[in-house]
N, C-alpha and C positions, 0 to 999 in steps of 0.2 A: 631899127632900134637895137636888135643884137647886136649889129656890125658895129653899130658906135659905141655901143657896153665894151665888145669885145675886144676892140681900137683901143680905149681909154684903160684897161686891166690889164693888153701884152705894152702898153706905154711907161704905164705906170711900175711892171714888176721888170720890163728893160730899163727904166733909172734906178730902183734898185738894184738892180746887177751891176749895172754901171758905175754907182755910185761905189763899190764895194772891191770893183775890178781893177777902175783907174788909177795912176798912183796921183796920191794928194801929200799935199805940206800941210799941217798949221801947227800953229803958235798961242800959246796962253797963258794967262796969271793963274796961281790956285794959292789962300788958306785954308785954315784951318786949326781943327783943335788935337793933340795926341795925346793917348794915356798911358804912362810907361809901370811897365813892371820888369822888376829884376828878377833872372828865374835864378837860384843858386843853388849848387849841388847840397849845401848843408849850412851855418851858424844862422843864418836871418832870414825870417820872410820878407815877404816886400807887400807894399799896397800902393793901388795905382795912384796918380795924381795927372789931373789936365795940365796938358802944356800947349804948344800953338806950333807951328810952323809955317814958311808962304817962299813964294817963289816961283819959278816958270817953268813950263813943257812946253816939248815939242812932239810931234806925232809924224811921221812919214810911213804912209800905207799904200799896199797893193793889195789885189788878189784876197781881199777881205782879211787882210792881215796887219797890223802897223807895230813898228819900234819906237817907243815913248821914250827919249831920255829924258830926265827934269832935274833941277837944280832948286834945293830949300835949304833954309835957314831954319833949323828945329831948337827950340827949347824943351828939355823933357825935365822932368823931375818924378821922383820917385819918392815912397817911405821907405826906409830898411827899420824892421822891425829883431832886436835880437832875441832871437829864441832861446837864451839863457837868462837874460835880464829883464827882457821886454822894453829896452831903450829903444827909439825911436830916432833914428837920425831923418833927415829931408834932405838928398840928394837933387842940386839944379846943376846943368850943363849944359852948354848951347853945343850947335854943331852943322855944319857942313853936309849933306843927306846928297847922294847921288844915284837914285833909282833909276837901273836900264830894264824898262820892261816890254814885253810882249806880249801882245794883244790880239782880239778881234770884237766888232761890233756887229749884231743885230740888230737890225733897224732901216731905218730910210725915212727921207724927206729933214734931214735936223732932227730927229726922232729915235732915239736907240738903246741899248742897255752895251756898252763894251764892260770886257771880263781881261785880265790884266794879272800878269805872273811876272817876277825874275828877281836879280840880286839888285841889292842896295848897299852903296859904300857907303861911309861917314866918316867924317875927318871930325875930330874935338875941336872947338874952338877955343874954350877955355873950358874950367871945373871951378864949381862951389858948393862947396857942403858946410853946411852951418852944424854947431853941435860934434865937432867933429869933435875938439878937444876933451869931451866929456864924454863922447863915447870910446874912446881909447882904437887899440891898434884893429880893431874888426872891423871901423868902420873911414879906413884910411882911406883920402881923397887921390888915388893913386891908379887914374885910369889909361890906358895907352891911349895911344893919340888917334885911333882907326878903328873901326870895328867893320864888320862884315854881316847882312840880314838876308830875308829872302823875302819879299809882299808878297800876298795875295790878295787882292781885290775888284770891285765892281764898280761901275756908277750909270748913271742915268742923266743920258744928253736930251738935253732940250731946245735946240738950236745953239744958241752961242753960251748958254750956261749948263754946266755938267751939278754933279752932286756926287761925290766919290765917298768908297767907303775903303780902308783894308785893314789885314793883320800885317803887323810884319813882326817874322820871327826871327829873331839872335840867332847867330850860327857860330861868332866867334868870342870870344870871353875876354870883356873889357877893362878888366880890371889885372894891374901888374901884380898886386901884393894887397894883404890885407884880408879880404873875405874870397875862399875861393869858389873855380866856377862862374864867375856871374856874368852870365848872359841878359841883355836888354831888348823885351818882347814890347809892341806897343798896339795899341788899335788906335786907329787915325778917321777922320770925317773932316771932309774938305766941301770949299766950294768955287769950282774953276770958270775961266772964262775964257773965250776962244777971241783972240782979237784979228787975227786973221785964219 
């Protein structure tokens, strides 16, 4: 009876190494919801607002290590609140989102928690700011076409469904003219699916 305990526990912690060692492919959809905040050096604060994003990953791992790139579609919006007036613009943008991140999972069997770092590009797709004309030149729809971030996040695999959670932090300042400073911080909650 030991020898078959003991058979069934070096089996089972050799697939988890295996699992972790070998290099794998996959492929998946993920949504979700983002909360964007503008951080600026000085005239407005900002307050989050939910926006969504969706699109696909891929994952290529070895040696319990894998490179995630993925490709979304993000709508963010924000408030800018001016700290002179108290006007209140709502800032909406769609965008192009390119996070290359690097990873590693804990786990085994379809079962694990992966931990997920690196930069995110994003290309504008378009801008709309409502209110603009009422809020005059602070709060000008005047953003460069790219920005530059960094995520960091987790999720929890369940076999072919994850649960993802991250921050991602502004590194580069999106805005041409108008209010300066402003960098765009978001926290994000997705839920992905592995199709192969």
């Amino acid at each position: 009876m030991k020898l078959l305990s003991l058979t069934a526990a070096f089996l089972f912690f050799g697939f988890a190494a295996s699992a972790q060692v070998l290099p794998s492919f996959q492929f998946g959809l993920k949504a979700g919801a983002n909360f964007s905040k503008f951080d600026s050096e000085n005239t407005f604060s900002s307050e989050n607002r939910a926006g969504f994003y969706g699109g696909v990953w891929a994952r290529i791992g070895a040696a319990g290590v894998h490179f995630q790139p993925e490709l979304y579609v993000s709508g963010k919006k924000a408030n800018l609140v001016s700290d002179e007036t108290g006007q209140v613009n709502r800032v909406n943008f769609t965008s192009l989102d390119v996070p290359l991140l690097i990873g590693t999972k804990i786990g085994a069997l379809g079962v694990g928690v992966r931990l997920n770092t690196g930069p995110m590009f994003s290309l504008i797709l378009d801008e709309n700011q409502s209110l603009k004309d009422a809020a005059g030149s602070v709060f000008r729809a005047d953003f460069k076409n790219q920005a530059l971030a960094w995520q960091f996040g987790a999720a929890v695999d369940i076999k072919k469904l994850s649960i993802d959670a991250r921050y991602e932090l502004g590194l580069s300042k999106i805005n041409k003219s108008g209010y300066p400073g402003t960098k765009l911080n978001l926290f994000t909650v997705g839920l992905g699916y592995r199709i192969f």
